[in-house]
BADREN-654139 format. One line per field, with one value per residue: residue number from 1; x, y, z of N, C-alpha, C in turn. Coordinates in steps of 0.05 Angstrom, whole numbers. Example, Ala and Ser with C-alpha at 12.3 -4.5 7.8 and 13.67 -1.06 7.14 Angstrom:
n <- 1  2
n_east <- 264  257
n_north <- -114  -45
n_up <- 156  142
ca_east <- 246  273
ca_north <- -90  -21
ca_up <- 156  143
c_east <- 264  258
c_north <- -66  1
c_up <- 156  157
***
This chain:
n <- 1  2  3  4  5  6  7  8  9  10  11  12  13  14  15  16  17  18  19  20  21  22  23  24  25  26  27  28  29  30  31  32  33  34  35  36  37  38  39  40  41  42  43  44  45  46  47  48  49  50  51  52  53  54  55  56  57  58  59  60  61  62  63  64  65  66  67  68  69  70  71  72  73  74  75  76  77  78  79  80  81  82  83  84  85  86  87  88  89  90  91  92  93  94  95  96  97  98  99  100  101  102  103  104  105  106  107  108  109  110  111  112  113  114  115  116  117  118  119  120  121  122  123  124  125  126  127  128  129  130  131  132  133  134  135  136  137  138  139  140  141  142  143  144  145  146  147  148  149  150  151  152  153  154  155  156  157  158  159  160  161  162  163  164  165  166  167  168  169  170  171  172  173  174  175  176  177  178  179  180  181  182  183  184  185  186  187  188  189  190  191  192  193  194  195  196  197  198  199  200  201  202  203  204  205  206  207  208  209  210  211  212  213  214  215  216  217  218  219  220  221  222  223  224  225  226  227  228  229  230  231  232  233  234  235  236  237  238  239  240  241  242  243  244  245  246  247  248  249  250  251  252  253  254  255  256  257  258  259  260  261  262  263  264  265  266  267  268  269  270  271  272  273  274  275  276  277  278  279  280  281  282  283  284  285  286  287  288  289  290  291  292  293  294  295  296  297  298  299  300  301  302  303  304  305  306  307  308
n_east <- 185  216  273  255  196  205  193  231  236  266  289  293  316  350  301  261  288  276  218  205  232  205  157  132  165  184  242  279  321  370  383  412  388  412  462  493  454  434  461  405  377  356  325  279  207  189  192  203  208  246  222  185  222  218  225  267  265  245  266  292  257  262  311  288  277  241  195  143  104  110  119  91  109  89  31  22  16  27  78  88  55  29  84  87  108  64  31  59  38  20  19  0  12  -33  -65  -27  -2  -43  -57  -11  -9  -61  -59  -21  -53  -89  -55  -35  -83  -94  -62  -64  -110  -105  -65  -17  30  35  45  94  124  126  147  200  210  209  168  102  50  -17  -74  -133  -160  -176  -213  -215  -252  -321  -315  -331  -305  -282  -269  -237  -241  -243  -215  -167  -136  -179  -219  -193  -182  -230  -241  -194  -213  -259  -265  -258  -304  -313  -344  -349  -348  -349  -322  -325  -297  -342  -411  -435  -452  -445  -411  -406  -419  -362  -385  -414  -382  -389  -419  -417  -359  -367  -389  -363  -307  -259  -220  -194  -142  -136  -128  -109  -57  -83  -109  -149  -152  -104  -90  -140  -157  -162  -162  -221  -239  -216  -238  -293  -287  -306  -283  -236  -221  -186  -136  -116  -64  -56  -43  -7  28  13  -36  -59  -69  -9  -8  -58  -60  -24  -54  -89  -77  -36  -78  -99  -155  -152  -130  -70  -45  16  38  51  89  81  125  167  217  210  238  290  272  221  149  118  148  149  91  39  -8  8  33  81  108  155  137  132  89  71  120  145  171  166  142  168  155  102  94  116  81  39  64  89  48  5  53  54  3  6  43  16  -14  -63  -97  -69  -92  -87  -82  -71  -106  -131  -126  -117
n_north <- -402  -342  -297  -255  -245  -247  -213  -167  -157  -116  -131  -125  -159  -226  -256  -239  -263  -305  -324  -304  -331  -377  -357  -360  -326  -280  -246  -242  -188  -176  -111  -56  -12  33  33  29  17  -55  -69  -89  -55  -21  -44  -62  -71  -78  -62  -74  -43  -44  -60  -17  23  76  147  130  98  133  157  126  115  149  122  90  70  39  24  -8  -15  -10  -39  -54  -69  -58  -50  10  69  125  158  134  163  205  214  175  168  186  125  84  42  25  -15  -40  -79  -101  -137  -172  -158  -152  -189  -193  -130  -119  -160  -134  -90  -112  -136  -90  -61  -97  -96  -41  -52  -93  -72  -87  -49  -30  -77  -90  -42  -56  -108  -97  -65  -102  -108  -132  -121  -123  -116  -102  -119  -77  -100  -137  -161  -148  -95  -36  -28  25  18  48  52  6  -40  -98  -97  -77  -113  -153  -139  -139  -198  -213  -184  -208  -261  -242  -223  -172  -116  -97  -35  -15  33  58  99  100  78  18  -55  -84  -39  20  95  147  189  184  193  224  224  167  171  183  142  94  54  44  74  57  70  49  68  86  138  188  260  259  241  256  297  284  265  312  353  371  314  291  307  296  233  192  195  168  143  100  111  82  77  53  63  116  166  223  224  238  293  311  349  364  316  306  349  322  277  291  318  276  256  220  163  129  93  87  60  84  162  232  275  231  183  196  247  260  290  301  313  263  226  224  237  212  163  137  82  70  45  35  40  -27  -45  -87  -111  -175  -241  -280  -237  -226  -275  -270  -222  -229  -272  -247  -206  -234  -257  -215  -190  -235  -234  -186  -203  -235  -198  -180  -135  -109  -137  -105  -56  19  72  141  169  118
n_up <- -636  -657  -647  -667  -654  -606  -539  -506  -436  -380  -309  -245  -209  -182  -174  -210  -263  -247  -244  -299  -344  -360  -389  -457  -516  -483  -463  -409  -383  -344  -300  -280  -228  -215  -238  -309  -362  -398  -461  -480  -477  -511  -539  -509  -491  -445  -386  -306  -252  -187  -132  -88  -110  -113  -141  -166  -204  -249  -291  -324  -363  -406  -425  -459  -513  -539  -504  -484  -434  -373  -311  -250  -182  -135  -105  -108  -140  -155  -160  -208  -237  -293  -311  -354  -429  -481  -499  -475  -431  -353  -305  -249  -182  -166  -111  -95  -54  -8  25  57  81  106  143  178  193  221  267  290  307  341  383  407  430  462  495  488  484  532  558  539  564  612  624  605  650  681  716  744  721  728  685  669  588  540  476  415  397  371  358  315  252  198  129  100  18  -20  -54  -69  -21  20  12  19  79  111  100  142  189  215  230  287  296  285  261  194  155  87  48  -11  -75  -110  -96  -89  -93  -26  -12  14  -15  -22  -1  36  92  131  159  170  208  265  286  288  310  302  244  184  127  69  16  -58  -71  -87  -139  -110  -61  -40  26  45  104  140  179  195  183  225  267  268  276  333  399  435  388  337  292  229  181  129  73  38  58  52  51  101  138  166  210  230  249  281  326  335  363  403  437  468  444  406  376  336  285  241  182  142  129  122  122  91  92  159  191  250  286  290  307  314  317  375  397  434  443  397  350  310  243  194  138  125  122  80  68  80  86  34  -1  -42  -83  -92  -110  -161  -185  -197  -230  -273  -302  -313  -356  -384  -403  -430  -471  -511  -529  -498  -454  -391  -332  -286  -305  -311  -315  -318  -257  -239
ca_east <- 183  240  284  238  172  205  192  254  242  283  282  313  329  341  273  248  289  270  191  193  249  192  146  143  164  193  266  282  350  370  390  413  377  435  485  498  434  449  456  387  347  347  291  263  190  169  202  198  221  254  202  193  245  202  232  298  263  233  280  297  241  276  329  282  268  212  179  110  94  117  93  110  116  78  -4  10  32  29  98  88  25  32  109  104  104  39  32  75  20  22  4  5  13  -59  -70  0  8  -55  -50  5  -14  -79  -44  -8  -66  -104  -38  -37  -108  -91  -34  -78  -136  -99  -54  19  58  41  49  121  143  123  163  228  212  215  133  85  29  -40  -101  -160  -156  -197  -214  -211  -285  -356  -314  -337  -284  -288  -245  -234  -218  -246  -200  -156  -137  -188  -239  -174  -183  -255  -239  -187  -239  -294  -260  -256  -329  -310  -363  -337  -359  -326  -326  -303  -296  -377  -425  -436  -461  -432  -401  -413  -390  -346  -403  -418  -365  -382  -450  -395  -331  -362  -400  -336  -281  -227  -218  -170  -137  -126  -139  -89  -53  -100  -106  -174  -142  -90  -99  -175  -157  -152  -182  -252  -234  -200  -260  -318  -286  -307  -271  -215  -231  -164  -138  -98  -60  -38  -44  11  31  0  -72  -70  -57  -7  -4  -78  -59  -5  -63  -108  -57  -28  -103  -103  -177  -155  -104  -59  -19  15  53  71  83  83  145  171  233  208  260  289  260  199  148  101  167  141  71  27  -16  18  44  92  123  176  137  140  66  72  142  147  175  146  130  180  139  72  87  124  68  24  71  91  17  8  67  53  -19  8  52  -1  -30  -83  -94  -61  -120  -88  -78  -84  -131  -128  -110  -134
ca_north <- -373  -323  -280  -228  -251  -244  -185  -162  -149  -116  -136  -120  -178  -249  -268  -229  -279  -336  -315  -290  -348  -394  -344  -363  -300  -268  -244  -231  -182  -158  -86  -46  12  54  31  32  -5  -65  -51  -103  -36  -4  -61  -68  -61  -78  -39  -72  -17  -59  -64  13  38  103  159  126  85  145  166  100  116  170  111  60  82  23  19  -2  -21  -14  -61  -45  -97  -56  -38  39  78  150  159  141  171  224  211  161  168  175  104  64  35  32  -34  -43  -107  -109  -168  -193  -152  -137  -196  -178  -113  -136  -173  -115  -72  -130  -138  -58  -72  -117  -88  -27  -64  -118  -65  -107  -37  -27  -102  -95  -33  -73  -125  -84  -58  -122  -106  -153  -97  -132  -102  -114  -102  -84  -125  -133  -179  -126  -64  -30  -13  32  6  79  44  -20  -53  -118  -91  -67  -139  -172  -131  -150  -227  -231  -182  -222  -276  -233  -216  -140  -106  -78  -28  -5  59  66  123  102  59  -9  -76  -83  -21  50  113  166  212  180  185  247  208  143  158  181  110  66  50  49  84  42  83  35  81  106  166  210  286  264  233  273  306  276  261  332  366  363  290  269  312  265  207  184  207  145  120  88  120  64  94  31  75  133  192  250  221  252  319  304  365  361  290  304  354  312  253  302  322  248  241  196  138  125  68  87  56  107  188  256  264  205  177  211  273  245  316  303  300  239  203  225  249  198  144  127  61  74  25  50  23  -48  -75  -106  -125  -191  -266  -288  -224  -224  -296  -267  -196  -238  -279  -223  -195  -255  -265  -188  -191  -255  -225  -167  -219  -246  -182  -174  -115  -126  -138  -82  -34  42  88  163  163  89
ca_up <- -637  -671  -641  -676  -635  -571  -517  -483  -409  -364  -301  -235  -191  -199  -173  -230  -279  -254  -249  -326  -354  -365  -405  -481  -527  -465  -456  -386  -374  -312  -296  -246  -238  -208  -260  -336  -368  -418  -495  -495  -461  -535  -561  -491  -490  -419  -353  -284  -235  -171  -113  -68  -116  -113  -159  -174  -226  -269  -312  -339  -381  -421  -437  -460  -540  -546  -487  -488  -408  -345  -298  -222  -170  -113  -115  -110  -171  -152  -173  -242  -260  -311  -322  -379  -447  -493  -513  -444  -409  -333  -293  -220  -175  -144  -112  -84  -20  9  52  79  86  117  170  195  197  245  287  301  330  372  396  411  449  479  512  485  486  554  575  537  577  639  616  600  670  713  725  736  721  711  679  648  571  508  459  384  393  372  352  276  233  176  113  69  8  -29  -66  -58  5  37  18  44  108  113  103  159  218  206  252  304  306  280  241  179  141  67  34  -39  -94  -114  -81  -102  -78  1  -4  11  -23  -6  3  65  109  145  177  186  223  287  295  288  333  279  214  167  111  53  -14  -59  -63  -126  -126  -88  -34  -10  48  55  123  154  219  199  178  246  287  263  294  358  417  433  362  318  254  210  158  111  47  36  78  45  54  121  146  197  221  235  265  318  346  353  385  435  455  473  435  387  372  312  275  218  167  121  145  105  99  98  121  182  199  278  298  277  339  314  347  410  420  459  423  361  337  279  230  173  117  124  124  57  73  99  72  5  -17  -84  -100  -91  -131  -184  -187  -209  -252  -292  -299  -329  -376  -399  -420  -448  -496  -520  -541  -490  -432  -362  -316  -267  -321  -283  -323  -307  -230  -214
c_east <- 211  245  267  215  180  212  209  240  255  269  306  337  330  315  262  248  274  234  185  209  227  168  153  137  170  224  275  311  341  388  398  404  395  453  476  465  444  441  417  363  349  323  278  238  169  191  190  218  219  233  206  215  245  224  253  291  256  244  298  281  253  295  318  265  235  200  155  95  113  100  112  98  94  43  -1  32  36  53  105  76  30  66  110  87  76  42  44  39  31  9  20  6  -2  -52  -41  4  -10  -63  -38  -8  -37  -79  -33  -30  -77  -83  -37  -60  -112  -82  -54  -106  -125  -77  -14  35  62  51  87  142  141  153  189  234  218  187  120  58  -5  -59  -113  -151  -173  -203  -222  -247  -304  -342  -318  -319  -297  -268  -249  -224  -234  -243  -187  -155  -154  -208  -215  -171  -208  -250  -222  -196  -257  -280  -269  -283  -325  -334  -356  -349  -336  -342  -309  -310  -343  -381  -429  -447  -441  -415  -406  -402  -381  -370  -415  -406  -368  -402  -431  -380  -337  -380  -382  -318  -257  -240  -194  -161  -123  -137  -111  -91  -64  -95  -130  -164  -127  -100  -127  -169  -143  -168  -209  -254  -236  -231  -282  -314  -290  -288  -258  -212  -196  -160  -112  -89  -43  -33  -21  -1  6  -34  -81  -62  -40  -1  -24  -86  -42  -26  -79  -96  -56  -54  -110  -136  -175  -127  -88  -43  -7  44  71  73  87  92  147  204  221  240  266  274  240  170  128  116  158  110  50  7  -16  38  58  111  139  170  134  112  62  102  162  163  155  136  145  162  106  73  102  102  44  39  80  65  10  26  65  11  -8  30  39  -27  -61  -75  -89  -80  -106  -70  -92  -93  -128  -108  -117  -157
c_north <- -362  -308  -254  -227  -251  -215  -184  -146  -139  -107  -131  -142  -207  -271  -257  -257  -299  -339  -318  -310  -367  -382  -349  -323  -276  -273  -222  -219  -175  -127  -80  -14  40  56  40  2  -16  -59  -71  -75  -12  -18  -60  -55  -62  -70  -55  -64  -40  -43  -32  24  72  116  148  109  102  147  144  108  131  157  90  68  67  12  23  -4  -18  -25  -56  -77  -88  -46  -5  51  109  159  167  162  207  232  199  172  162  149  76  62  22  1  -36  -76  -108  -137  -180  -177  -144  -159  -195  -154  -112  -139  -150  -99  -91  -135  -105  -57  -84  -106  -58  -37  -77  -104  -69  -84  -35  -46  -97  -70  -49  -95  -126  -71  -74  -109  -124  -145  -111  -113  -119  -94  -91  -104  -116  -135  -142  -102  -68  -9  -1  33  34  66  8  -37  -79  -109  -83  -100  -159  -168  -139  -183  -236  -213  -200  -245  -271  -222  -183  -136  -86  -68  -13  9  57  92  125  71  40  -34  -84  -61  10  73  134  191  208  176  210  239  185  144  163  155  88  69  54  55  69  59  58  42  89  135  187  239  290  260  244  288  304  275  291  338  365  332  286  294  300  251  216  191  171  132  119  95  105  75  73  40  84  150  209  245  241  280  318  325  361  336  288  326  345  281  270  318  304  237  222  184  140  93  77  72  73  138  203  272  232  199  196  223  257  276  317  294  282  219  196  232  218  185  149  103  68  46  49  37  0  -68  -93  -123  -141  -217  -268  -261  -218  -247  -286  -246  -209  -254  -267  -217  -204  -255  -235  -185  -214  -248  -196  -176  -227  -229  -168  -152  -126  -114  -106  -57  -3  56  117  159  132  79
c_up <- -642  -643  -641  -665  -607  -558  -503  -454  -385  -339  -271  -216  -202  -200  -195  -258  -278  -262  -280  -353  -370  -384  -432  -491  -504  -465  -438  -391  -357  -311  -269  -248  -226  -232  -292  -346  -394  -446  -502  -496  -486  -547  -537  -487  -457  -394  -328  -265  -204  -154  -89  -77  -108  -142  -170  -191  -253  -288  -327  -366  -401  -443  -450  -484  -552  -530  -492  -458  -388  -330  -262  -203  -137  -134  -124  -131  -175  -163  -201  -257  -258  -312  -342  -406  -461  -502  -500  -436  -375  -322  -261  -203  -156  -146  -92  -60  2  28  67  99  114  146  185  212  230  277  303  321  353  390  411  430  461  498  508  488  515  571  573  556  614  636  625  629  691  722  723  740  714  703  663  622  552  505  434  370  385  366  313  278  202  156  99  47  -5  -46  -58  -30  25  41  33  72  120  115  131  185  219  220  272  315  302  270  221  169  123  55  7  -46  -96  -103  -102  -82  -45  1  -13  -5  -7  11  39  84  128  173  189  213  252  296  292  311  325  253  201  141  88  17  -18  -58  -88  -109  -113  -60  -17  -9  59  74  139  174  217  197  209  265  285  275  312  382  423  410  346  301  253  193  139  72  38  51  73  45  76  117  166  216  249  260  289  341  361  375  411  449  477  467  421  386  347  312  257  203  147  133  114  128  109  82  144  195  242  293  295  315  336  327  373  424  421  434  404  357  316  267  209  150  112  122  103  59  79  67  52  -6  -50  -95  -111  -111  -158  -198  -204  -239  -277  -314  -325  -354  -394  -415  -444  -471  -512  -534  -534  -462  -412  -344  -294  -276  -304  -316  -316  -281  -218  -233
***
């Protein structure tokens, strides 16, 4: 293969190189997406924007005269969509984090039934506080959301004797549609939020949302912020009817004044449920995988479409 048959890539890290080194008709550079980009990012036709860059990757685009793809390294793409160029196509990295992801959601659960914040302020207290606790066993969860992530959420309850039930955009074989979630959320125990962020989705989760559920019932939020209302959501926390976990907030960095810090059942993370060991192998994995189809002249299987 020529010089003239090969696809320049730029790429941000060196897990990227090594991932994309082995691709025939592929030429991996590396960038920095703060700095001066190299003289290769005038032929460069494929863009991968470094992992939760969020906006600080956009305007790369502007500098990149023969771009034909961008290919991102996380599942959610909100960011991009309706920034690029007629003719850039858009691919996402379903598939590589929603076990992670997954995992977090099931650990929040726990942690929530099995009582662990309260065991750990015991703990930190010098208490040796017993109780009887929950349990994770016979409760129905409702997955919002049925994509990699959400059948990966279904594969690792289903140990635990959960009973899941999944809601997508439209109904389909084992899963419900959206239309039915108003009859759903007060018969579950947990609500799981694992959809992206479209101009359907945000703010789906507002006060008529969070009043359906069940009175003590769990709202997961493993998606993005703006799904919820959190306005809507710190009233119903500091009511004390319902629970939270969330991964992501609106806003987000969370402001230190902000009072989801403080009001009464809520679990918060800073982002991090996809964010564990092995996740550059797993989203490189993907994205190798994608760019090495779209060398070859064929569509990348997690090509986005409108919003998704």
């Amino acid at each position: 293969m020529t010089d003239h048959d090969t696809i320049t890539v730029l790429v941000p890290d060196e897990h990227a190189l090594a991932a994309l080194s082995s691709l025939e008709g592929v030429h991996p550079v590396r960038y920095d997406v703060e700095g001066e980009l190299p003289a290769e990012a005038a032929t460069a036709e494929v863009l991968i924007p470094p992992f939760l860059a969020g906006k600080r990757a956009v305007p790369l685009v502007d500098k990149l005269p023969k771009l034909r793809l961008v290919q991102l390294l996380s599942a959610g793409a909100e960011v991009w969509l309706g920034r690029l160029p007629d003719g850039v196509a858009l691919s996402t990295c379903r598939g590589a984090h929603g076990g992670s992801t997954a995992e977090w959601v099931v650990g929040v659960l726990l942690s929530f039934y099995r009582h662990l914040p309260f065991f750990l302020d015991a703990q930190r207290a010098g208490r040796w506080d017993f109780q009887v606790t929950d349990t994770l066993q016979d409760k129905r969860v409702l997955i919002v959301g049925a994509g990699d992530l959400g059948r990966q959420l279904v594969r690792r309850l289903e140990p635990f004797d959960v009973t899941t039930t999944l809601v997508g955009r439209t109904a389909r074989d084992g899963v419900l549609g959206e239309d039915r979630l108003p009859e759903l959320l007060g018969t579950h125990d947990a609500v799981v939020l694992v959809v992206p962020l479209t101009s359907d989705t945000s703010g789906m989760v507002d006060a008529e949302f969070l009043s359906r559920m069940a009175d003590g019932a769990i709202l997961v939020n493993a998606a993005r912020g703006p799904v919820v209302d959190t306005d809507a959501l710190v009233a119903e926390l500091s009511s004390g009817r319902l629970r939270a976990a969330l991964d992501v907030t609106d806003p987000e960095p969370l402001p230190p004044d902000h009072p989801l810090w403080s009001v009464d059942g809520l679990l918060l993370t800073p982002h991090v449920a996809g964010s564990c060991t092995g996740r550059e192998k797993r989203a490189y994995s993907i994205a190798a995988a994608e760019v090495a189809r779209f060398v070859r002249g064929e569509e990348p299987q997690n090509l986005v479409r409108g919003e998704y």
